[in-house]
The first five atom37 places (N, CA, C, CB, O) and aatype in JSON, in Angstrom:
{
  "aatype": [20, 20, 20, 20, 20, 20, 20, 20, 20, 20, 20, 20, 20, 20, 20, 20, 20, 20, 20, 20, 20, 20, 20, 20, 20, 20, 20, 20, 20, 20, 20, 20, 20, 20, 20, 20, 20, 20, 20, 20, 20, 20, 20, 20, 20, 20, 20, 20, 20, 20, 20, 20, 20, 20, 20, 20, 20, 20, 20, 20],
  "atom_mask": [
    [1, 1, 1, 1, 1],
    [1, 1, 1, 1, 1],
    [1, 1, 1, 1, 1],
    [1, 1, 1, 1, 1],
    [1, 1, 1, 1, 1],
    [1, 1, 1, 1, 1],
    [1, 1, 1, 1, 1],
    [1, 1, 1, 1, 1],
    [1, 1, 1, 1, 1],
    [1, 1, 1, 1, 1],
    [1, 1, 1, 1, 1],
    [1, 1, 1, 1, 1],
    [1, 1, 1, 1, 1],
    [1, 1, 1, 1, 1],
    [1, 1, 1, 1, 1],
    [1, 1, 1, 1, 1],
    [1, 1, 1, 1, 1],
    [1, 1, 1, 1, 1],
    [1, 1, 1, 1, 1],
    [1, 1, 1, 1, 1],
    [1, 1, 1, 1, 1],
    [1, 1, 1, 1, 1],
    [1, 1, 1, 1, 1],
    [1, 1, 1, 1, 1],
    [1, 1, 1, 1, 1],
    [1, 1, 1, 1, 1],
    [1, 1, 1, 1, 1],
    [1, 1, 1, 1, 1],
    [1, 1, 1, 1, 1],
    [1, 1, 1, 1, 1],
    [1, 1, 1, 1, 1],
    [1, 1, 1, 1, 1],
    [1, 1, 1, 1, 1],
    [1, 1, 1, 1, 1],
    [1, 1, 1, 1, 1],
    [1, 1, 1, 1, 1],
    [1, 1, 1, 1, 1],
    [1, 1, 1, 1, 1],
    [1, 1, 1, 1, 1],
    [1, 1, 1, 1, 1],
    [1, 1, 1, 1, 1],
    [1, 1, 1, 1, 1],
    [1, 1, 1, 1, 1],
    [1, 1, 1, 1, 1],
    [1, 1, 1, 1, 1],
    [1, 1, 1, 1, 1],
    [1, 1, 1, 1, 1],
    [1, 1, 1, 1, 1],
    [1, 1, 1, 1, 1],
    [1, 1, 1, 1, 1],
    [1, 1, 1, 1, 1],
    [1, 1, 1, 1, 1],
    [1, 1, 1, 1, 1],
    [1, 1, 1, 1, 1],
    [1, 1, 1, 1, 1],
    [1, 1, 1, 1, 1],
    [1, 1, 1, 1, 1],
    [1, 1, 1, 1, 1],
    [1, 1, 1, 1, 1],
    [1, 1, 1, 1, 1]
  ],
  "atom_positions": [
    [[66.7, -26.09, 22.66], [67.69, -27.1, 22.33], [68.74, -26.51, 21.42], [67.04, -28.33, 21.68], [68.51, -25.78, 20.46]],
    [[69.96, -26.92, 21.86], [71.21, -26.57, 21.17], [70.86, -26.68, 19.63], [72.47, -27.58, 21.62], [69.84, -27.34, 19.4]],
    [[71.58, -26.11, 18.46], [71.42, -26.78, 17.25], [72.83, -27.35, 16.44], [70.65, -25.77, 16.4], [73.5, -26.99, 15.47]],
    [[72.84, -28.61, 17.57], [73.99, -29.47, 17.11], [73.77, -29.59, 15.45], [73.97, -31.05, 17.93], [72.7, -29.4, 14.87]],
    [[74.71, -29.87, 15.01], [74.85, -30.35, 13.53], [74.54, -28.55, 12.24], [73.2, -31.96, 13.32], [74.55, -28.17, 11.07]],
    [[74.44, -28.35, 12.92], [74.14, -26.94, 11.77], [75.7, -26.48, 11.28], [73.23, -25.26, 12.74], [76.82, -26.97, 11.38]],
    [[75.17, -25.43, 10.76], [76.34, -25.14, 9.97], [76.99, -24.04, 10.98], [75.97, -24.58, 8.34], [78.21, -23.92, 11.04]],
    [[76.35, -23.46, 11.57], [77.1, -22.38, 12.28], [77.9, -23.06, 13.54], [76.02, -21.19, 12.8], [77.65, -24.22, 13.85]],
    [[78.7, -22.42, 14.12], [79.69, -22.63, 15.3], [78.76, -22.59, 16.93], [80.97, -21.19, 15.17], [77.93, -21.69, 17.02]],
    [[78.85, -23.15, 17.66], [78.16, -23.24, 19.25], [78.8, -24.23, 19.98], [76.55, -23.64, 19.33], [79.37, -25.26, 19.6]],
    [[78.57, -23.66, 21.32], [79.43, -23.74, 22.5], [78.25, -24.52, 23.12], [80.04, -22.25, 23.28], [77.27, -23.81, 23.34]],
    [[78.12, -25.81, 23.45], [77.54, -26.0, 24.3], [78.01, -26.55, 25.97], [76.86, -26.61, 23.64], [79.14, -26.58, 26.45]],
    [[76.57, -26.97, 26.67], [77.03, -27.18, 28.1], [76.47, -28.89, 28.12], [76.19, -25.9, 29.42], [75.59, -29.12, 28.95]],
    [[76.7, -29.44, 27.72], [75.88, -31.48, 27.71], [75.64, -31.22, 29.29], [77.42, -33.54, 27.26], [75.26, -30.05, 29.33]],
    [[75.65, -31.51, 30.07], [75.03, -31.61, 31.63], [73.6, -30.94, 31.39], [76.05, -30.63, 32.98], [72.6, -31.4, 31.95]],
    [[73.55, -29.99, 30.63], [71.97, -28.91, 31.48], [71.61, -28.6, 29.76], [72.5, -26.7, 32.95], [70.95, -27.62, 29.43]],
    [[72.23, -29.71, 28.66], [71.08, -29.47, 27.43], [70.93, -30.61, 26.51], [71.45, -28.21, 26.44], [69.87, -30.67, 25.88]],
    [[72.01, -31.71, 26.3], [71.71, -32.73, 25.56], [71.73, -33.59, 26.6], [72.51, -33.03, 24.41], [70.81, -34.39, 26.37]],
    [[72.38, -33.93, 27.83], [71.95, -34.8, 28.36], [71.57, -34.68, 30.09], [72.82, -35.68, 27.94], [71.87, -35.35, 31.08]],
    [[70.77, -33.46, 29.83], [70.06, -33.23, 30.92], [69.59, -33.95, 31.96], [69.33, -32.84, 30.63], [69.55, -33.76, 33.17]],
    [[69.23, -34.81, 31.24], [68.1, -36.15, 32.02], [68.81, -37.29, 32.66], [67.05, -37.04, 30.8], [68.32, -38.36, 33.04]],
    [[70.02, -36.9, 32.71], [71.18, -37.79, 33.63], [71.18, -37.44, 34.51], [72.48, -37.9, 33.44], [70.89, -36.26, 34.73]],
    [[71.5, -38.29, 35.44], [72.0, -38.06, 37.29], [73.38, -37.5, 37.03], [72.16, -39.78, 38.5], [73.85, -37.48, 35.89]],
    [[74.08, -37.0, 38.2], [75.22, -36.85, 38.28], [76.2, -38.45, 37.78], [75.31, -36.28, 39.75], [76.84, -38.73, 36.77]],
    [[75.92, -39.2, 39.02], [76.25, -40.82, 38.43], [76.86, -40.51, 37.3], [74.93, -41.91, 38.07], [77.97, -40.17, 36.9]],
    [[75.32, -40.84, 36.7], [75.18, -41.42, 35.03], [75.99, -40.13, 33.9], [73.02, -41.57, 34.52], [76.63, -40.31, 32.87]],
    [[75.77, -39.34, 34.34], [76.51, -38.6, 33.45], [78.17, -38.83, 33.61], [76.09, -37.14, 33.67], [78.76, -38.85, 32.52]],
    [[79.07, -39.01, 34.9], [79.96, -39.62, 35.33], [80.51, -41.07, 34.42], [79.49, -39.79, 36.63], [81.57, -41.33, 33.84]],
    [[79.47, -41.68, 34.6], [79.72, -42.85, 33.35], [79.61, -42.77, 32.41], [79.24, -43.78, 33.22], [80.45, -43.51, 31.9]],
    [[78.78, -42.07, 31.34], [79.06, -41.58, 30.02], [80.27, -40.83, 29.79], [78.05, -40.82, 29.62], [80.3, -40.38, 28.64]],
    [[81.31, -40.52, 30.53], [82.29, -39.28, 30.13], [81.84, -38.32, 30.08], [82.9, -39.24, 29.05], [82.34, -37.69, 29.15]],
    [[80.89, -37.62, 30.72], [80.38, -35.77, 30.3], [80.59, -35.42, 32.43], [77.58, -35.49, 29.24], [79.89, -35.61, 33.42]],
    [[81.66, -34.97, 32.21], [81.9, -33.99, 33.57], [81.18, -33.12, 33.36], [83.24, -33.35, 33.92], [81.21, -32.7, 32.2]],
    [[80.1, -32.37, 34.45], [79.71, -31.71, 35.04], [80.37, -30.44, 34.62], [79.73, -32.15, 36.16], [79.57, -29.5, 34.59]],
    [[81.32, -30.19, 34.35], [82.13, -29.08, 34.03], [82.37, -29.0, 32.43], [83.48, -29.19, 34.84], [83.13, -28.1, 32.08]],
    [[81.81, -29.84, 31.38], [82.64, -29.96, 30.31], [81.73, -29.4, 29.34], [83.18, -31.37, 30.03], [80.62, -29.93, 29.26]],
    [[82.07, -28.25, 28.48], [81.43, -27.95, 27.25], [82.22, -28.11, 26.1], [80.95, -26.69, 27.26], [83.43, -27.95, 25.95]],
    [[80.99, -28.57, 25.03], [81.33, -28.69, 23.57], [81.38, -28.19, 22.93], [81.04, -29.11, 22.99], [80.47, -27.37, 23.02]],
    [[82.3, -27.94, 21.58], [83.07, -26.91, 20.55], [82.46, -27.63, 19.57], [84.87, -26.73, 20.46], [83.06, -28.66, 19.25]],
    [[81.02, -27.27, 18.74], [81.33, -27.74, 17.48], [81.26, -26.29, 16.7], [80.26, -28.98, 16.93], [80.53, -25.32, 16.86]],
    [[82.34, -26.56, 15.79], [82.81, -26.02, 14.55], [82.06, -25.9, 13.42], [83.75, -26.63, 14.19], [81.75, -26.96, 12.87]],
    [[81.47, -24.26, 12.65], [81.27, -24.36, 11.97], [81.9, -24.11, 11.01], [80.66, -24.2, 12.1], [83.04, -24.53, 10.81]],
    [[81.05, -23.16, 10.0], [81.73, -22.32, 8.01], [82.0, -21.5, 8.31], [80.86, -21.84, 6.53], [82.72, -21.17, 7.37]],
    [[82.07, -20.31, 9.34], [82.83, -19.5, 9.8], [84.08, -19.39, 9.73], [82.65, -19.46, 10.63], [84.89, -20.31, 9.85]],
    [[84.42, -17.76, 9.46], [85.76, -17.77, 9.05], [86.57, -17.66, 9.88], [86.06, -17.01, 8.28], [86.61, -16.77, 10.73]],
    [[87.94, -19.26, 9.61], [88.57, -19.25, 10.64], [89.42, -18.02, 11.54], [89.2, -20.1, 10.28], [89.74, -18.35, 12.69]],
    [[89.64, -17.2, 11.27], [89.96, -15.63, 11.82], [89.36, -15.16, 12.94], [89.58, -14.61, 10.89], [89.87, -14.95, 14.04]],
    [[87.78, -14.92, 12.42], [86.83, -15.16, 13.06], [86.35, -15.71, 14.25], [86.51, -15.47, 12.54], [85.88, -15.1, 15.21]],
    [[86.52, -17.07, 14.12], [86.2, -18.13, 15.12], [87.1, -17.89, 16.44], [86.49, -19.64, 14.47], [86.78, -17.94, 17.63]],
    [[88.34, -17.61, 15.81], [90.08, -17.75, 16.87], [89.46, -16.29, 17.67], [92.38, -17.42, 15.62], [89.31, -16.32, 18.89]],
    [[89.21, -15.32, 17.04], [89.11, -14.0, 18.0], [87.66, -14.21, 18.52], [89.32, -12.34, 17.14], [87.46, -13.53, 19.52]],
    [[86.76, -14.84, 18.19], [86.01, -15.33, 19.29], [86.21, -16.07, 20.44], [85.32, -15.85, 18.9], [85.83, -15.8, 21.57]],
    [[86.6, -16.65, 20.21], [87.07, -17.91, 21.3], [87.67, -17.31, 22.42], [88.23, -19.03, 20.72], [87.44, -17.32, 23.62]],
    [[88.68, -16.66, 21.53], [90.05, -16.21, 22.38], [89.8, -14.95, 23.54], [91.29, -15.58, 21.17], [90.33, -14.86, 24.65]],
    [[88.75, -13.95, 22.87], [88.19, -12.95, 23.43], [87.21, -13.57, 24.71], [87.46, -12.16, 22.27], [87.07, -13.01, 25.8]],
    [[86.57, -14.88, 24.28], [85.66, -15.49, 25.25], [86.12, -16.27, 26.62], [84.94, -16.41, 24.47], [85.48, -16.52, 27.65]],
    [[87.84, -16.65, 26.15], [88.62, -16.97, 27.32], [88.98, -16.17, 27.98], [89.53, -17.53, 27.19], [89.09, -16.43, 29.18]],
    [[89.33, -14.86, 27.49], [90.13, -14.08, 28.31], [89.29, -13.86, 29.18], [90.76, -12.95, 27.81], [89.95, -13.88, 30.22]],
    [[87.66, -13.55, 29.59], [86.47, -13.3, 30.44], [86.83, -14.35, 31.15], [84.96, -13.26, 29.85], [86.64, -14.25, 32.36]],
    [[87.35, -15.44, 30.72], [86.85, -16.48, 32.0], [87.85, -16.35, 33.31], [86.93, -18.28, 31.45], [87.65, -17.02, 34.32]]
  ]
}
């Protein structure tokens, strides 16, 4: 399991880890596309974070 709420920074995927246990449907009606991952932000230094990210888009 993800470790939402911590202090550090993570990328998650909601479809295949917090709300796994949804149908396609149901996940459809909550707002979580099939396609959509979450940015939570940690204490990391913002510098840091930007050349992560940014380095992690350019792969995609």
């Amino acid at each position: 399991m993800a470790n939402i709420g911590d202090s550090k920074s993570i990328i998650t995927h909601p479809a295949s880890t917090t709300h796994q246990q949804l149908s396609e449907d149901e996940l459809y009606r909550c707002g979580v596309p099939a396609g959509m991952i979450r940015l939570s932000i940690g204490l990391e230094d913002t510098d840091d974070l930007i050349a992560d990210l940014t380095q992690a888009l350019e792969r995609v």
